[in-house]
C-alpha positions in Angstrom: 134.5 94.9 73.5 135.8 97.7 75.8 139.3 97.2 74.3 138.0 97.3 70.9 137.0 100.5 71.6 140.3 102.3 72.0 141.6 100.5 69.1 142.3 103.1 66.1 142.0 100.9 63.6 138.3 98.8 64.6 137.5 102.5 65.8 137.8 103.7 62.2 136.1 101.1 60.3 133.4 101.0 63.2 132.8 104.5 63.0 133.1 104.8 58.8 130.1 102.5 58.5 128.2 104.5 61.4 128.3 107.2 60.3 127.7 106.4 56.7 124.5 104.9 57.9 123.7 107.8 59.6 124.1 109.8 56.9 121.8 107.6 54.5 119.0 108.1 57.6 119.6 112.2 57.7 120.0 112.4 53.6 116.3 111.4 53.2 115.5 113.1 56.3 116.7 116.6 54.3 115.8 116.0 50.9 112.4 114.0 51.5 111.6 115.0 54.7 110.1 111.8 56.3 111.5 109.4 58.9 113.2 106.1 57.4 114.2 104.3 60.0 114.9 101.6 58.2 117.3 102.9 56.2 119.5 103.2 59.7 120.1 99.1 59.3 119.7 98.5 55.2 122.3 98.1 52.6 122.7 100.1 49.5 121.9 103.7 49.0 124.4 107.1 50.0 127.0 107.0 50.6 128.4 103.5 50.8 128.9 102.2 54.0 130.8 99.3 52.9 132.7 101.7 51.1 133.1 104.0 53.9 133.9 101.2 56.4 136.8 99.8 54.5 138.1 102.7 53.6 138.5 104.1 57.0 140.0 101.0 57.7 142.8 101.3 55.0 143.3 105.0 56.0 144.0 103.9 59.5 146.2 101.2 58.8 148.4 103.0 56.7 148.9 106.4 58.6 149.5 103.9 61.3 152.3 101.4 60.3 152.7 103.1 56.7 151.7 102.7 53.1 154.7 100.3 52.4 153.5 97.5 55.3 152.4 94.3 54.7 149.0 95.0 56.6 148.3 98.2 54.6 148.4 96.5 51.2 146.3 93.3 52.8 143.7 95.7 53.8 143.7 97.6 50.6 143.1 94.3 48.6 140.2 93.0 50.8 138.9 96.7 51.1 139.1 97.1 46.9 137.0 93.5 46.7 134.8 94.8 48.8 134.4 98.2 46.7 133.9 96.1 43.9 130.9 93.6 44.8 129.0 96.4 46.4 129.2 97.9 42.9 129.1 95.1 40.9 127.5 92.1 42.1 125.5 93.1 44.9 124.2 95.9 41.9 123.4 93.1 39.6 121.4 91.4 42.5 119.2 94.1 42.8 118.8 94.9 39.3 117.8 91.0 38.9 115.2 91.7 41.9 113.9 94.9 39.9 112.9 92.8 37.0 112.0 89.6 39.1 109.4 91.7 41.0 108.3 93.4 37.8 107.6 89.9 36.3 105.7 89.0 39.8 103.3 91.3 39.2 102.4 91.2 35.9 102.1 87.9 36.1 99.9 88.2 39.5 96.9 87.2 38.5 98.7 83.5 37.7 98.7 83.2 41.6 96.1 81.7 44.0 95.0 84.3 46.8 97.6 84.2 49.3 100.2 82.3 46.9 101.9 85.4 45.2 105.9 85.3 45.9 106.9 88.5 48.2 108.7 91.0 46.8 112.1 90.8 47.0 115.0 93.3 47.8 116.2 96.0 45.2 118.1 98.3 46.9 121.4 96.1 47.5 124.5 97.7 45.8 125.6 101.0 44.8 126.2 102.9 42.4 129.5 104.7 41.3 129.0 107.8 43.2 127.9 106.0 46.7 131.0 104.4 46.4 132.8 107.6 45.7 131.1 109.4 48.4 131.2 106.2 50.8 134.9 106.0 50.0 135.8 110.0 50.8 134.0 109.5 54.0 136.0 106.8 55.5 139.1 108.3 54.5 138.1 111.2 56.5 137.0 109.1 59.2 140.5 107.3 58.9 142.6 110.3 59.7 140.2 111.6 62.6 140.0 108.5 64.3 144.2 108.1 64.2 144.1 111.2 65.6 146.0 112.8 61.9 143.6 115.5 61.3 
């Protein structure tokens, strides 16, 4: 793990979801001034950390070895895929889960005491401008951990 540590590239993409996380913890911190923990370790929400992660990644690998190598355009395949389930299926999911627990609890009094499913997770995905704003972040995070800005 030590060597991982001085390596530019897993340094970027480390540090792009980081501090994306981060940032999710400290938004909600500002704006609705409470303490969510949780949100340190959860998925969805601003800015992307998927997002953020992948794009550092591709940053780094192609102000490293250069737009036109065969790792840059791997990496910016995988990266886009990733880009796209976290705002399209993942989305969905939660969207599905929106209306699943909806139904759960109208349909609450159907269950014994006890019985009633648990709630299940909304916030999976992201929307457009988490991506967007996940996205900027790692390429910023790309050039600083290369040591290009």
């Amino acid at each position: 793990m030590y060597l991982l540590t001085f390596n530019p590239l897993f340094l970027s993409a480390f540090m792009g979801m980081v501090v994306a996380q981060l940032a999710k913890f400290l938004l909600i911190l500002a704006l609705e001034r409470r303490l969510a923990w949780d949100r340190i370790s959860e998925t969805g929400g601003m800015p992307s950390s998927h997002s953020a992660a992948v794009a550092a990644l591709t940053t780094a690998i192609g102000l490293t070895y250069g737009v036109e190598s065969a790792y840059f355009a791997i990496s910016f395949v995988f990266g886009s895929v990733v880009i796209y389930d976290a705002t399209g299926v993942r989305r969905a999911a939660g969207q599905h889960a929106e209306v699943l627990n909806s139904l759960i609890s109208e349909m609450s009094h159907l269950f014994e005491e006890g019985d009633s499913p648990k709630a299940l997770k909304t916030l999976l995905g992201h929307t457009y401008p988490q991506v967007f704003v996940g996205t900027l972040l790692g390429i910023f995070i790309g050039f600083v951990c290369t040591g290009n800005l």
